[in-house]
C-alpha positions in Angstrom: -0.5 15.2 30.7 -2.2 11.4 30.7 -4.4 12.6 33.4 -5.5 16.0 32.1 -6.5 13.9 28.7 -8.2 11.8 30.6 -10.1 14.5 32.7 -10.6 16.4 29.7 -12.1 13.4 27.5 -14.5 12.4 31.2 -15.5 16.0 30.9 -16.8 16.2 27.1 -18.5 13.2 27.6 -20.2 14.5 30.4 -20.9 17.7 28.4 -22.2 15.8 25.5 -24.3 13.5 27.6 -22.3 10.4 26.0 -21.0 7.6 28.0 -17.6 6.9 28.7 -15.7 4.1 26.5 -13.3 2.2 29.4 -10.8 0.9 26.3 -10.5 4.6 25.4 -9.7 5.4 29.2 -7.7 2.0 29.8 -5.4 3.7 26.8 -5.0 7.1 27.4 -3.7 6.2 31.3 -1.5 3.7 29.9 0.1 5.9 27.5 1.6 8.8 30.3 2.8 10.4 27.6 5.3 13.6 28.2 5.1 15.6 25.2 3.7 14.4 22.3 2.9 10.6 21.6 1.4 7.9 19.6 -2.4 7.2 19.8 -3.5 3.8 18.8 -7.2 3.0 19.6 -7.2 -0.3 17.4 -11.0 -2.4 17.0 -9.3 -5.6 16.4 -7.0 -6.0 19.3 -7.2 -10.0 20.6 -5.1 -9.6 23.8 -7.5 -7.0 25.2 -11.2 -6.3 25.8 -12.4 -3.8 23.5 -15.1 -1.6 22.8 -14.7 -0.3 19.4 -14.8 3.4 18.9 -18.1 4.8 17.4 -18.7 8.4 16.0 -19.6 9.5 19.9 -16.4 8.4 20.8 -14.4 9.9 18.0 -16.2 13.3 18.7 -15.2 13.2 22.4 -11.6 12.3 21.9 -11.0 15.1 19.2 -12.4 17.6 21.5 -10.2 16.4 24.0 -7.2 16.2 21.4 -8.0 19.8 20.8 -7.6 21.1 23.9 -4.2 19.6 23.8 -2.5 19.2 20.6 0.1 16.9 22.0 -0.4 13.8 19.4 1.4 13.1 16.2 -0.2 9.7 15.3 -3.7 8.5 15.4 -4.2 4.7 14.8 -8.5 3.9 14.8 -8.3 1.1 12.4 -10.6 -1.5 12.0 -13.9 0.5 14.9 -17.2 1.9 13.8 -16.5 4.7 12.3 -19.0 6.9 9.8 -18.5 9.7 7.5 -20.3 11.5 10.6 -17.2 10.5 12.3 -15.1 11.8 9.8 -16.7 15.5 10.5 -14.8 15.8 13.9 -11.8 14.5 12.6 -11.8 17.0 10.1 -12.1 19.8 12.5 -9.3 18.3 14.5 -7.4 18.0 11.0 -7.9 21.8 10.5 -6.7 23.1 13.9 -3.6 25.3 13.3 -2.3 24.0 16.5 -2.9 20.1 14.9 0.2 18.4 15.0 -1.0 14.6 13.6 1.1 13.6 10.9 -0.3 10.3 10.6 -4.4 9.2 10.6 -4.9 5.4 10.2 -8.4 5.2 9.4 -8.6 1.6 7.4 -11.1 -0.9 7.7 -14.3 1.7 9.5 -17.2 2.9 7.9 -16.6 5.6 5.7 -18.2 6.6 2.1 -17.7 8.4 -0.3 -19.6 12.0 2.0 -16.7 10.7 4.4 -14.0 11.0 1.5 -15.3 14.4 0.7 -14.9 15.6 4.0 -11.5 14.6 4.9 -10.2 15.8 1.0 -11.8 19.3 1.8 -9.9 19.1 5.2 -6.8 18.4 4.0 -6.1 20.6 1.1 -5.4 23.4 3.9 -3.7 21.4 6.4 0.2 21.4 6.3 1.1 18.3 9.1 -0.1 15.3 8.1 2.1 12.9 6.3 0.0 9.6 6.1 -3.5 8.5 5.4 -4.3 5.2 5.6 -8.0 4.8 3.8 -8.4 1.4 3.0 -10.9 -1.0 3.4 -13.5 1.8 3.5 -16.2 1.7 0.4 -15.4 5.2 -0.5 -16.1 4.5 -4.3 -15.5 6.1 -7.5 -16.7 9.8 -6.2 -14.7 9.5 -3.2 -11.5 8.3 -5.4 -12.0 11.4 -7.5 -11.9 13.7 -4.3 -8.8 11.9 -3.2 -7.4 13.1 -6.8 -8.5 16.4 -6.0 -6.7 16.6 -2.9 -3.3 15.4 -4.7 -3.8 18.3 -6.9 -3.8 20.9 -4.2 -1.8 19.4 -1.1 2.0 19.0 -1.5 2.5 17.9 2.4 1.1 14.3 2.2 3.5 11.3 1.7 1.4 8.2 2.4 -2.1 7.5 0.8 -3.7 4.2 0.8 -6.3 3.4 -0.4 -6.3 -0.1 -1.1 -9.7 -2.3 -1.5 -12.0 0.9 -1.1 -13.9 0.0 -4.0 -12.6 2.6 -6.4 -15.0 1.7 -9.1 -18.9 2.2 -8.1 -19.9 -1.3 -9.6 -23.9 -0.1 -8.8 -24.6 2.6 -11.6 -24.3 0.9 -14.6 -23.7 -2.5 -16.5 -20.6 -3.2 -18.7 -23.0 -2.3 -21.7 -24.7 1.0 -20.4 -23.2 4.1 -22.1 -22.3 7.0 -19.6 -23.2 10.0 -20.1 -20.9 12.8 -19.0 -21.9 16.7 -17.6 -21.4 17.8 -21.2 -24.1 15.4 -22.8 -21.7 13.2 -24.4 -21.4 9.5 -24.5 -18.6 7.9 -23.7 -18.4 3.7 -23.6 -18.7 2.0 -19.9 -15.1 1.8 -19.8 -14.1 5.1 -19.1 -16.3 5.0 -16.1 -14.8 1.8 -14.8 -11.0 3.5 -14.8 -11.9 7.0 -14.0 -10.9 7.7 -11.0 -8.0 5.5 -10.8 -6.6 7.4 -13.5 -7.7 10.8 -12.1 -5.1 9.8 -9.4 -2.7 9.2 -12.0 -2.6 12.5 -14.0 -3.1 14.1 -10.1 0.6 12.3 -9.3 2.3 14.0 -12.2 2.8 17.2 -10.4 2.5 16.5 -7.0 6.0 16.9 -5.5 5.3 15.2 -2.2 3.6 11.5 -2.4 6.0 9.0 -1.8 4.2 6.2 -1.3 0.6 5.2 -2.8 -1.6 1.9 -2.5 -4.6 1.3 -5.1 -4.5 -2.4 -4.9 -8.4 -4.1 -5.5 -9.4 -1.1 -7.2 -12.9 -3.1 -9.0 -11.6 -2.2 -12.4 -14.2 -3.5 -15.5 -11.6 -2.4 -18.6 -10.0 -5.1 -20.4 -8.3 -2.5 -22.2 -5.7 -1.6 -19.5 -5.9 2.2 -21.0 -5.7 3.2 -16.9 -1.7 1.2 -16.9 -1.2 4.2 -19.9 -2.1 6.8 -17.3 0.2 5.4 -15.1 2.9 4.7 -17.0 3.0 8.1 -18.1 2.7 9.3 -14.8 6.2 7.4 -13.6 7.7 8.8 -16.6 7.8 12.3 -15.0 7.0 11.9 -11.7 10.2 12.2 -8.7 9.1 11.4 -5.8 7.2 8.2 -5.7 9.1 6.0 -3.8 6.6 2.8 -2.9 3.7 2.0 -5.7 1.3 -1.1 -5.0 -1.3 -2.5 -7.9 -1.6 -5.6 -6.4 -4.9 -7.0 -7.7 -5.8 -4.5 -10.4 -5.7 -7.2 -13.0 -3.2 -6.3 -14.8 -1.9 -8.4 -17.7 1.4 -8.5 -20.1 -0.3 -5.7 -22.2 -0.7 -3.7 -18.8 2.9 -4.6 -17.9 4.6 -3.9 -21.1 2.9 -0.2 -20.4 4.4 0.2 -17.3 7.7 -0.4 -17.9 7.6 2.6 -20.6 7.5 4.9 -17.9 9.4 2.9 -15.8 12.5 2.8 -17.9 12.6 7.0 -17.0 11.8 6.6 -13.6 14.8 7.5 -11.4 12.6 8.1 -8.2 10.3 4.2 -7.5 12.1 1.4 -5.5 9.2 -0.6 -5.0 6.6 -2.2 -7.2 4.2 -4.4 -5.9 2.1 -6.5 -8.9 1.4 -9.2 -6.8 -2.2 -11.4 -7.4 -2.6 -10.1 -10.9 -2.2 -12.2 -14.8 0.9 -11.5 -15.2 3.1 -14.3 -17.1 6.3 -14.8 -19.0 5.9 -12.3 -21.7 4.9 -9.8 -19.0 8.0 -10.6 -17.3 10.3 -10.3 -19.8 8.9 -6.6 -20.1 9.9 -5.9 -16.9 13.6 -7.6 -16.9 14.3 -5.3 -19.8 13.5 -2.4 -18.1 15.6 -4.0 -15.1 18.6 -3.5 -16.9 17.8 0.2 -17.9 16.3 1.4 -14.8 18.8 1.1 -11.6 16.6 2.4 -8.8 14.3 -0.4 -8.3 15.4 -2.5 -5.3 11.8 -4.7 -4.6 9.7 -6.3 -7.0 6.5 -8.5 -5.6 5.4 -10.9 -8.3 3.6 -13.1 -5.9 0.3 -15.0 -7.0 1.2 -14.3 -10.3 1.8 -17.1 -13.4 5.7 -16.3 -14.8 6.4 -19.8 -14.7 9.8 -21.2 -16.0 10.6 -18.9 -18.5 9.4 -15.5 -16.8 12.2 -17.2 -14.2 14.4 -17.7 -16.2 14.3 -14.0 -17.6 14.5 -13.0 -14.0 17.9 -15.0 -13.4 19.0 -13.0 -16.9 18.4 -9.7 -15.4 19.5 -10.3 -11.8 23.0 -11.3 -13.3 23.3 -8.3 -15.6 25.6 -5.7 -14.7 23.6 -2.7 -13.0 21.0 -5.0 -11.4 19.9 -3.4 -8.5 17.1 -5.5 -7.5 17.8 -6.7 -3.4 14.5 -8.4 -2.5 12.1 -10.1 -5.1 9.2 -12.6 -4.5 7.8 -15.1 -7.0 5.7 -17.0 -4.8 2.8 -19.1 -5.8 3.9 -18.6 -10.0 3.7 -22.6 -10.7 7.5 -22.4 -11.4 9.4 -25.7 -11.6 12.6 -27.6 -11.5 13.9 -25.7 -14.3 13.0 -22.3 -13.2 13.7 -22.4 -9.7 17.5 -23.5 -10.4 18.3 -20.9 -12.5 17.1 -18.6 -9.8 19.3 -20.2 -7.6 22.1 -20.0 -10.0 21.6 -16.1 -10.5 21.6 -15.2 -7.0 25.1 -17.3 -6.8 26.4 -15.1 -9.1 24.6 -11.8 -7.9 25.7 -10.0 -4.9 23.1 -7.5 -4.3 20.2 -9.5 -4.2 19.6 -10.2 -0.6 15.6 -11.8 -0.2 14.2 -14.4 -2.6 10.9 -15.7 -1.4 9.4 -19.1 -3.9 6.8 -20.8 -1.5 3.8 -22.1 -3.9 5.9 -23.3 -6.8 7.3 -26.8 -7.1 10.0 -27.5 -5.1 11.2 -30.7 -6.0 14.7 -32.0 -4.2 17.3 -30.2 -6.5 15.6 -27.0 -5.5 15.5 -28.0 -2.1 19.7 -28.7 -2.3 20.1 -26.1 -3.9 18.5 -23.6 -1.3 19.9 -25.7 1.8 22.9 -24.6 -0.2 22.2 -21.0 -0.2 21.9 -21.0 3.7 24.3 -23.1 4.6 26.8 -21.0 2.4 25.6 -17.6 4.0 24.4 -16.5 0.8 21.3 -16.3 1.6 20.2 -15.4 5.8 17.4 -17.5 7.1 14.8 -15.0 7.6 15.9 -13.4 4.0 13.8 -16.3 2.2 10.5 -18.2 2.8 11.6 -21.8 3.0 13.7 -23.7 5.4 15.1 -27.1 4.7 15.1 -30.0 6.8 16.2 -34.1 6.3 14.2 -37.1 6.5 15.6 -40.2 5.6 18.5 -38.9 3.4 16.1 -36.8 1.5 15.8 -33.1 1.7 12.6 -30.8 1.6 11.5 -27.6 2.2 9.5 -26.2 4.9 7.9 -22.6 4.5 8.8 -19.9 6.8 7.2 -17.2 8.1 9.3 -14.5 6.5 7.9 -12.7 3.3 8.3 -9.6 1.2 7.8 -6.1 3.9 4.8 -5.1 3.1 6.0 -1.4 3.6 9.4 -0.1 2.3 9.0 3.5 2.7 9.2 5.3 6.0 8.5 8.8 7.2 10.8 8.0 9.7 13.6 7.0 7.3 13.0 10.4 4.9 11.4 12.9 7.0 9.0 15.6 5.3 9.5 16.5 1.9 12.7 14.9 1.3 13.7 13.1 -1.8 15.1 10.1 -0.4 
């Protein structure tokens, strides 16, 4: 099979009067795949020469993927990939013999015409599980098609679409009014969040998302009305699983929303709020709903400002019955002495919390004791925290470690299609 892929793809190229890209050959007669396989044409690899993939290149390989239908993930992060790109990946998309269930596509190219294309594409295709969008400038518009296709597919279980820009920061000022299709005015505002809450009210019915990354969305509204749309959203949604709003800028106001919807939500287990303003009042939302809501298992306060207090209303809720939080991180949340013990104290107390990361606050020598403690005891596993502790003239410190929070906690491998997990 390697070799008819690679005959095929020398053949189109031939065809199509396009040269040959060697890391796309050097690849495909590596992988000598028998029945299906993994794809991964990667533009930043460092341990290999690489010639990253341009549209010519994507056309070529989905005519040769056509002609054999034989792979199930397609990994072309981080190459030179347009929305003209996009086009042939489409057509691949909408093969009935298509049998990719996961596109990466971050960190190319692509627009908002790119956006479009692959929404169109998608609404009648029934095998792909993932799409990874982000770090492409798809804006606003393409945002809004993204909600469209949420509306209409009920395959797709991954979407990400983090730092894409979601707000079009280029057609208007914080004090221009917009004006909508139906002449009416309508205050800056509502443009900044609209398509952020378009995906929002688009997640209230859709049965299948289980995981969905808007992180660095560009949002202009002090007002947080967007957290409302979301909020109301996890109130009836069941099936999200995985939710990131890291750097959306969300505040106590926009936290205290949240937790509304959270307090019905029997589906999410993990919420990532990390780089935002959240701080102790914010917090103390959040434990609240931590003793109502006994699904959530990771929370990722990181870069954050909860400080003693918001740790100290952490401690509270990871020692309350029904706490089913296992990993949290609090890194970088200028929490001291004070707060850091009672953490400490908590997870003594607390079986099922299993990960605690705290690099970035103060760790003064109790806190350091008190984690060499942890280890030492078996409490707490060596890679299940971000600081290791080491002796130097009868004094103890802490040294960070290169563990953190996963980054990912759903799977398709773990939950399969269309299964509540």
């Amino acid at each position: 099979m390697a070799e008819n892929i690679c005959q095929f793809y020398r053949e189109f190229c031939a065809e199509n009067q396009i040269k040959t890209n060697p890391y796309i050959l050097q690849i495909l007669q590596e992988r000598n795949p028998n029945g299906e396989f993994a794809l991964k044409l990667r533009g930043n690899q460092r341990l290999r020469q690489v010639q990253r993939l341009s549209d010519d290149d994507v056309l070529v390989l989905c005519k040769s993927l056509q002609r054999l239908s034989c792979v199930t993930d397609l990994d072309i992060k981080f190459n030179n990939i347009t929305n003209a790109g996009i086009t042939h990946l489409a057509e691949l998309l909408q093969q009935e013999n298509s049998r990719v269930r996961t596109l990466d596509l971050s960190f190319n190219d692509i627009l908002t015409h790119g956006a479009e294309t692959l929404s169109r594409s998608l609404k009648s295709n029934h095998t792909l599980l993932s799409l990874r969008l982000s770090g492409n400038k798809i804006g606003n518009e393409g945002s809004m098609h993204m909600a469209s296709l949420l509306q209409v597919n009920d395959t797709l279980e991954e979407l990400e679409l983090s730092d894409c820009d979601l707000v079009n920061t280029h057609t208007h000022t914080h004090h221009e009014p917009i004006r909508s299709h139906h002449d009416q005015l309508h205050p800056a505002v509502s443009q900044a969040t609209q398509s952020v809450t378009a995906l929002a009210i688009a997640l209230k019915n859709n049965p299948a998302l289980r995981c969905i990354d808007i992180s660095r969305p560009l949002l202009f509204s002090h007002q947080e009305e967007w957290a409302e749309h979301w909020a109301n959203m996890l109130a009836l949604n069941s099936s999200l699983v995985e939710l990131h709003l890291g750097k959306t800028g969300l505040t106590d106001t926009g936290t205290e929303k949240l937790t509304r919807g959270l307090r019905f939500n029997h589906s999410l287990r993990y919420l990532d709020l990390r780089c935002n303003h959240v701080t102790r009042d914010g917090v103390h939302h959040l434990t609240k709903m931590l003793r109502e809501n006994q699904t959530l298992e990771l929370i990722d306060l990181s870069s954050n400002r909860i400080e003693d207090e918001g740790a100290e209303y952490l401690s509270e809720a990871i020692t309350s019955p029904g706490c089913s939080l296992k990993e949290l991180s609090v890194k970088s949340n200028n929490i001291t002495t004070q707060g850091l013990l009672a953490l400490t104290r908590a997870i003594k107390a607390n079986t099922t919390l299993t990960h605690i990361y705290v690099w970035g606050n103060h760790l003064e020598e109790p806190v350091c004791k008190a984690f060499r403690e942890l280890v030492s005891s078996n409490r707490l596993q060596p890679h299940q925290t971000d600081v290791s502790a080491y002796e130097v003239d009868g004094q103890v410190f802490l040294a960070e470690a290169s563990h953190c929070l996963r980054r990912h906690f759903y799977s398709l491998d773990d939950y399969g299609t269309n299964t509540q997990p």
